[in-house]
Wavefront OBJ file of the C-alpha trace (Angstrom):
o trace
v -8.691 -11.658 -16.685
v -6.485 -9.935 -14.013
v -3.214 -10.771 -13.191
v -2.191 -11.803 -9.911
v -0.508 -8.107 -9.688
v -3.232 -6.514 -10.606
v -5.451 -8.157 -8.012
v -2.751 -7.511 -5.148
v -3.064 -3.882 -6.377
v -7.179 -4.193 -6.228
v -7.614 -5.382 -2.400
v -4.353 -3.204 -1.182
v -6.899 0.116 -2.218
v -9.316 -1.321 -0.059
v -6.859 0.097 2.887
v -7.441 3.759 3.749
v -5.318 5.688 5.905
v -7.440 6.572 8.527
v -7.020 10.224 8.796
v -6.906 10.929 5.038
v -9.633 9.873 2.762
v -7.421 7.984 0.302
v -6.598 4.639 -0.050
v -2.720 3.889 0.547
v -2.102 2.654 -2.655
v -3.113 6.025 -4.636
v -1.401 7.895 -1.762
v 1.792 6.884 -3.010
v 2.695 4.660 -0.070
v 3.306 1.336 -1.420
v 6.860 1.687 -2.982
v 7.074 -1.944 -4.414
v 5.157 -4.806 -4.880
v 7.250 -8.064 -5.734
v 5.262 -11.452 -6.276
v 7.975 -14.527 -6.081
v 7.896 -17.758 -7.583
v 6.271 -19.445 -4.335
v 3.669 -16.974 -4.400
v 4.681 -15.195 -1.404
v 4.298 -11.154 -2.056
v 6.876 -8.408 -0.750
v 5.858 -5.381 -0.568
v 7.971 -2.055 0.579
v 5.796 0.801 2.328
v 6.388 4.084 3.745
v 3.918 6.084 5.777
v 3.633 9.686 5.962
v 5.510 10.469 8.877
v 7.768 8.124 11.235
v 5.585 9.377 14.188
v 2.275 7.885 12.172
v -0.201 6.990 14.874
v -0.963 4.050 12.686
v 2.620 3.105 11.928
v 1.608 -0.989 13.759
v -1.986 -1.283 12.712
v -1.495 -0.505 8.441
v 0.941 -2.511 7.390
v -0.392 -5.274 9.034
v -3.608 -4.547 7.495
v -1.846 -4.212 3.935
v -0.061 -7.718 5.214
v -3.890 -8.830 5.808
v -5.736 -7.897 2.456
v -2.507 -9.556 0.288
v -3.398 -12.776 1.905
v -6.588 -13.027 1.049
v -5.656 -13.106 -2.682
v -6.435 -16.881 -3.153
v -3.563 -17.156 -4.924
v -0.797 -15.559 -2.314
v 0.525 -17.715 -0.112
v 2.041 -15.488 2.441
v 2.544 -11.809 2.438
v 5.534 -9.863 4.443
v 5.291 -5.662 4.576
v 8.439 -4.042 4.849
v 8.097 -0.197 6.606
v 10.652 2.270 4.739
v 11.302 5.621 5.062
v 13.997 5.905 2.136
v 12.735 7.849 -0.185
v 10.735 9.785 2.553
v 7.510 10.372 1.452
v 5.952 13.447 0.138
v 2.637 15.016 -1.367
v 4.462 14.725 -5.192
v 4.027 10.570 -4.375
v 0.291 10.508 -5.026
v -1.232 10.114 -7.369
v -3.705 12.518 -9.741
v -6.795 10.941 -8.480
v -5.572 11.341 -4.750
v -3.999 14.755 -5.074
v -7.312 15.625 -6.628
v -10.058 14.102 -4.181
v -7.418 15.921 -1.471
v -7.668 19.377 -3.184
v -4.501 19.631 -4.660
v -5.404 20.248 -8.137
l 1 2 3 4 5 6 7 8 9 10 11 12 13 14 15 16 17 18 19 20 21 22 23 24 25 26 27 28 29 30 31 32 33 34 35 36 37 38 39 40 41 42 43 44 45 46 47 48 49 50 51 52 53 54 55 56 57 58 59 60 61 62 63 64 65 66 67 68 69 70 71 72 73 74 75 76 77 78 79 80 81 82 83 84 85 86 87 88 89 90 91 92 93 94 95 96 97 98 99 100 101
């Protein structure tokens, strides 16, 4: 059986940055993932650039997918850009669908 981590992990690789064909969880942008006592879910996020042309529209749709864990009551995204990110973030899988290994 999955834990309630594990299935906040699940739906948050359903997002995809949409100009790189990786989710943003194997990218290496979700920094931290904290489930509290009520259920409520914080997560810190980075992009790949301040500039990101999706920098509004992803984190809501990371905010979107945590909710609809049954078992999370509420979900808040925090944006961060400390540590900056960086191609050494992703993962092996991502780095290698990318071309990078």
């Amino acid at each position: 059986m999955a834990t309630l981590e594990d299935s906040i992990i699940d739906v948050i690789k359903t997002v995809y940055d949409p100009e790189i064909p990786v989710d943003v969880y194997e990218l290496g942008l979700i920094y931290e993932v904290k489930i509290n006592g009520d259920k409520t879910v914080d997560v810190e996020m980075t992009l790949t650039s301040p500039n990101c042309p999706v920098a509004e529209s992803l984190p809501n749709e990371v905010k979107e997918v945590i909710e609809s864990v049954e078992e999370v009551k509420s979900a808040k995204v925090n944006i961060v850009f400390d540590p900056p990110w960086d191609q050494t973030m992703m993962s092996e899988e991502a780095k290698l669908e990318l071309g990078f290994l």
